[in-house]
C-alpha positions as CSV (number, residue, x, y, z in Angstrom):
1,X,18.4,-12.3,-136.1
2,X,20.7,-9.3,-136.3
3,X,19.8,-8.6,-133.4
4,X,20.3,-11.9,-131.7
5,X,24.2,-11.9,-132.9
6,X,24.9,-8.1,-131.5
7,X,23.2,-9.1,-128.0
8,X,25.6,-11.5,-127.4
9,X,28.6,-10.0,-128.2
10,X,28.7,-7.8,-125.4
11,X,28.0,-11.4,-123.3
12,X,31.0,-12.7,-124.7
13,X,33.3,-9.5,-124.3
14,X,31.9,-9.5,-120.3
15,X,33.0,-13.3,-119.7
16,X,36.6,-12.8,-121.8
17,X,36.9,-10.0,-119.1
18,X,36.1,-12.2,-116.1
19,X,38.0,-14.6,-116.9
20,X,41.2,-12.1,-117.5
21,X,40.4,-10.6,-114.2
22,X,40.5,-14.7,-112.6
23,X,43.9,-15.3,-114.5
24,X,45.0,-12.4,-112.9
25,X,44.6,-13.1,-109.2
26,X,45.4,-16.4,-109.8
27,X,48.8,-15.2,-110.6
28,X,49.0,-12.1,-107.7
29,X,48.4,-15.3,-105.3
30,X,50.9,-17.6,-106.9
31,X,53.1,-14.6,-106.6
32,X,52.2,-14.0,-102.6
33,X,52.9,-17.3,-101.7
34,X,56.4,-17.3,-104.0
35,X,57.2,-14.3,-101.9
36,X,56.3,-15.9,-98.8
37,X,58.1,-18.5,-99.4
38,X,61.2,-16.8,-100.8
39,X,60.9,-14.9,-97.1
40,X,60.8,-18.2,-95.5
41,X,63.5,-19.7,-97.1
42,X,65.7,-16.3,-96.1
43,X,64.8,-17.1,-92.6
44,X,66.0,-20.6,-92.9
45,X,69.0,-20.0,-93.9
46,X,69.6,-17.1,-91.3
47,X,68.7,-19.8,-89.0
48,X,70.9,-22.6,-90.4
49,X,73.7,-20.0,-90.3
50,X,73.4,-19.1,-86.5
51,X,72.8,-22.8,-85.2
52,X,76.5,-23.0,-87.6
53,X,77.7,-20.2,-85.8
54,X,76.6,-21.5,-82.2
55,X,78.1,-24.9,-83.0
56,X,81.5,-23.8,-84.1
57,X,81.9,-21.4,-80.6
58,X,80.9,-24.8,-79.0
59,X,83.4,-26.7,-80.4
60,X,86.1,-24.0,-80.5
61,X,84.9,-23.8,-76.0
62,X,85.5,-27.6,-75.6
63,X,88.7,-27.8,-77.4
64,X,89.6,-25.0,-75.4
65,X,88.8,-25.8,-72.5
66,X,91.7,-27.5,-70.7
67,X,90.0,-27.8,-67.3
68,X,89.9,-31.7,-67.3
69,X,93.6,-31.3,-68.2
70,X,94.4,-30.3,-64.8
């Protein structure tokens, strides 16, 4: 029986391990995709700023632009 008890302890110790090692990566990949979409969100709002940017120079042209005037 004794030795029953130490043959499974190194069972046990083996799946603890595994299942550290599956926490883990389940983590790396929850932090890959956080990145990704921290990197997406930065582009976004690059994006949103230029189509801002592009607008105002629009509007500033049309207001400027006096040719109808004439």
């Amino acid at each position: 029986m004794v030795n029953d008890i130490d043959d499974n302890f190194p069972d046990e110790t083996n799946e603890n391990s595994s299942d550290e090692g599956t926490d883990n990566n389940s983590l790396k990949g929850t932090s890959l995709a956080e990145k990704q979409a921290q990197e997406q969100a930065q582009k976004n709002l690059l994006a949103r700023k230029r189509i801002d940017e592009l607008r105002e120079k629009k509007r500033l042209k049309d207001l400027l632009d006096d040719s109808e005037d004439w």
